[in-house]
LOTI-931712 format. One line per 8 residues: number of its first residue (from 1); their letters; for each residue x, y, z of N, C-alpha, C. Coordinates in nm, 2 decimals. Atoms other than C-alpha are relative to their C-alpha. Layout:
BEGIN
NUM> A> X Y Z X Y Z X Y Z; ...
//
This chain:
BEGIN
1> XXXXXXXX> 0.07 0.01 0.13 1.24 1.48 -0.63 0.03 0.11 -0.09; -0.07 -0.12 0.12 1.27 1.71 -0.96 -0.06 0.14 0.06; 0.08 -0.16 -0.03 1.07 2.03 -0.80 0.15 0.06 0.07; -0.09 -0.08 -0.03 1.45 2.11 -0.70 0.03 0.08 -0.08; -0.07 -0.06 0.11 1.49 2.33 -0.99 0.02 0.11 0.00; -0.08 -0.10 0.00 1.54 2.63 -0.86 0.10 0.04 0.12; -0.11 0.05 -0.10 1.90 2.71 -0.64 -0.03 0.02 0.15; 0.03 0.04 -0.13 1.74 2.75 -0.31 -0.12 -0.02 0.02
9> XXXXXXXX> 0.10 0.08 -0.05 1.47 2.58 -0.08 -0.12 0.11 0.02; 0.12 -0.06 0.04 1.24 2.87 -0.06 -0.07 0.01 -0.10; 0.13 -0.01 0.11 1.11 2.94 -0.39 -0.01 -0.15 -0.12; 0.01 0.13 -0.04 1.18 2.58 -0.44 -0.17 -0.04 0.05; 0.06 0.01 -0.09 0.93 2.55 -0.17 -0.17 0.09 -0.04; 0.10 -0.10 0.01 0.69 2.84 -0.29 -0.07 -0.03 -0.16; 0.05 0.04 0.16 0.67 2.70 -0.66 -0.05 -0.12 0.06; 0.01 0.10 -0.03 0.63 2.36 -0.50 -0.18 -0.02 0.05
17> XXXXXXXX> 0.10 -0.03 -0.06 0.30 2.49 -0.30 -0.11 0.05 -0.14; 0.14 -0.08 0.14 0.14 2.70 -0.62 -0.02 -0.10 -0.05; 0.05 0.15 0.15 0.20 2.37 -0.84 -0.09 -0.08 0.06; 0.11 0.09 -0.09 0.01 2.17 -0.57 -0.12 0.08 0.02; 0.17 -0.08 -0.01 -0.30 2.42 -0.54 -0.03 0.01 -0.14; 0.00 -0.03 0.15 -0.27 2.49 -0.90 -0.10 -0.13 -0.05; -0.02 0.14 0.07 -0.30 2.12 -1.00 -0.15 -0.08 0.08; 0.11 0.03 -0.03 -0.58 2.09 -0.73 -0.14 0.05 0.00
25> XXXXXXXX> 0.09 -0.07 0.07 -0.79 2.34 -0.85 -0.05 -0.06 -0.14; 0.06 0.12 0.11 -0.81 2.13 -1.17 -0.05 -0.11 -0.03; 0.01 0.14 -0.02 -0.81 1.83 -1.06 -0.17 0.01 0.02; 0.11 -0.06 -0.03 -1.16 1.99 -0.87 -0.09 0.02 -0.10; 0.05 -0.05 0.12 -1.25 2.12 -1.17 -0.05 -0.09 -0.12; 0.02 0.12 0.12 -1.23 1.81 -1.41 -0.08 -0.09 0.08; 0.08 0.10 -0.05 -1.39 1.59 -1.14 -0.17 0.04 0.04; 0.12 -0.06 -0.02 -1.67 1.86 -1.11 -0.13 -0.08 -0.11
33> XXXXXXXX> 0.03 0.10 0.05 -1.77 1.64 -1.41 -0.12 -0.14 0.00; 0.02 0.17 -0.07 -1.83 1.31 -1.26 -0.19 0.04 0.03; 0.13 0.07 -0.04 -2.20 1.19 -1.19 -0.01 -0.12 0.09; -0.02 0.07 -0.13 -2.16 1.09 -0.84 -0.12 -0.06 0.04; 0.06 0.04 -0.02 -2.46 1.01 -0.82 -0.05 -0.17 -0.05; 0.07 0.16 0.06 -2.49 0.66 -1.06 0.16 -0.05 0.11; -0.11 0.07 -0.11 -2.16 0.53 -0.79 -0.06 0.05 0.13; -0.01 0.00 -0.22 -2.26 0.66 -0.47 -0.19 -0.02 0.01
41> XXXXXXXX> 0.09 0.00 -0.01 -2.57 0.58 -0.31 -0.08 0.15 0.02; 0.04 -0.12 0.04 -2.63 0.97 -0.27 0.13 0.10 0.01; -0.15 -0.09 0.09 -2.39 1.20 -0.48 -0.01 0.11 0.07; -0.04 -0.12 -0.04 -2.44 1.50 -0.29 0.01 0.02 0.18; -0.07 -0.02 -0.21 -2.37 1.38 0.07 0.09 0.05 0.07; -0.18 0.02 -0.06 -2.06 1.50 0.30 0.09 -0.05 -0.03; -0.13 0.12 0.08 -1.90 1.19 0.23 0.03 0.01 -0.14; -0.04 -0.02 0.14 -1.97 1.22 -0.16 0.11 0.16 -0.01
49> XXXXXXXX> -0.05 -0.13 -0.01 -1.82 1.59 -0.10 0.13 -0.06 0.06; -0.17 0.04 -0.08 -1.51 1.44 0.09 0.06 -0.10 -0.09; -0.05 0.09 0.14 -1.45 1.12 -0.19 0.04 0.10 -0.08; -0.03 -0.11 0.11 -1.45 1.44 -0.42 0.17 0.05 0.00; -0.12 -0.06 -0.08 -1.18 1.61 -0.23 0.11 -0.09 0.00; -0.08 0.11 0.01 -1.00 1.28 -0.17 0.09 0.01 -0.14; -0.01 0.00 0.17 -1.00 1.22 -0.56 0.08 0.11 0.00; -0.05 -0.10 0.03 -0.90 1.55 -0.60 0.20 0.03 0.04
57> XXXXXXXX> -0.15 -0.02 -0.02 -0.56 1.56 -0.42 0.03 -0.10 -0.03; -0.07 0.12 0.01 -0.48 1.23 -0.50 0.02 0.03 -0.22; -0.04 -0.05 0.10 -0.51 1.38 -0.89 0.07 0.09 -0.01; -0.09 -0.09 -0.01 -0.34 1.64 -0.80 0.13 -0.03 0.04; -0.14 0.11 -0.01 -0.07 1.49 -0.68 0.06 -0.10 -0.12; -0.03 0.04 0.15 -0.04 1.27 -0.99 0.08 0.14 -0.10; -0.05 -0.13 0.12 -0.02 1.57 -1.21 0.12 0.07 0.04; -0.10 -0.03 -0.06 0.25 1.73 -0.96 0.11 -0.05 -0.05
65> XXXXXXXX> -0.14 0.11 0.03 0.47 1.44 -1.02 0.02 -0.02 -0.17; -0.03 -0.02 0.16 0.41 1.44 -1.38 0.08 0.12 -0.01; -0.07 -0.10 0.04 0.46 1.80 -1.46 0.20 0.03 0.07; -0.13 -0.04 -0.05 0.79 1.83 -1.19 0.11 -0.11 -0.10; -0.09 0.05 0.09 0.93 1.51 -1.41 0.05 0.04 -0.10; -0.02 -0.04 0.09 0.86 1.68 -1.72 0.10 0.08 0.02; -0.08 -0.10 0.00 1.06 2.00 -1.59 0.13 -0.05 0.01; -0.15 0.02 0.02 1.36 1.80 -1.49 0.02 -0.09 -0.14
73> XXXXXXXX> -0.02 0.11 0.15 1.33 1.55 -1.83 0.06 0.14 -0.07; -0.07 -0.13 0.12 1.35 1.91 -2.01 0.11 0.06 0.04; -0.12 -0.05 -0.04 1.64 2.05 -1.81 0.09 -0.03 0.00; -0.09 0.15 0.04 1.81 1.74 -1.82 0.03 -0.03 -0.18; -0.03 -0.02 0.13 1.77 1.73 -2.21 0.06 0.15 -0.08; -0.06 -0.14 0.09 1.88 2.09 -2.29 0.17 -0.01 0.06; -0.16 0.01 -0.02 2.23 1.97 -2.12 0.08 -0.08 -0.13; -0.03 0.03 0.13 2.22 1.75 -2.43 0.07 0.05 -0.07
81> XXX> -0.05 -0.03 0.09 2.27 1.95 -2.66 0.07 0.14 0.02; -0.12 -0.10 -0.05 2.47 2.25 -2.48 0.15 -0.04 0.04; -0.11 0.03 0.00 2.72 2.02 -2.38 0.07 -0.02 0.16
//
């Protein structure tokens, strides 16, 4: 996938980890939001706490794959016009 963008698999690997905690800390953060309580029969159960979590890397993950596309779309476009 595009998170190869820098020339070896470690920091590869180590940018790859930050963007996925990164992205899940937000995700956490925007879904802090939500009013789990008018969907779940009680919004502050375990389960509602683990649906949360669920949600969460499954937006985080989204956003991963976005932002890594963006980076190669931009890297990919600056060959454009370098040549």
């Amino acid at each position: 996938m595009p998170l190869d963008l820098l020339p070896s698999p470690g920091p590869s690997g180590a940018l790859a980890v930050l963007l996925l905690l990164f992205a899940l800390v937000i995700a956490w953060y925007a879904l802090g939001q939500v009013k789990w309580g008018i969907f779940l029969k009680d919004g502050g159960s375990p389960q509602a706490k683990v649906l949360r979590l669920l949600l969460a890397i499954a937006l985080a993950w989204t956003l991963v794959q976005f932002i890594s596309a963006y980076m190669f779309a931009w890297r990919m476009l600056k060959t454009l016009f370098t040549g």
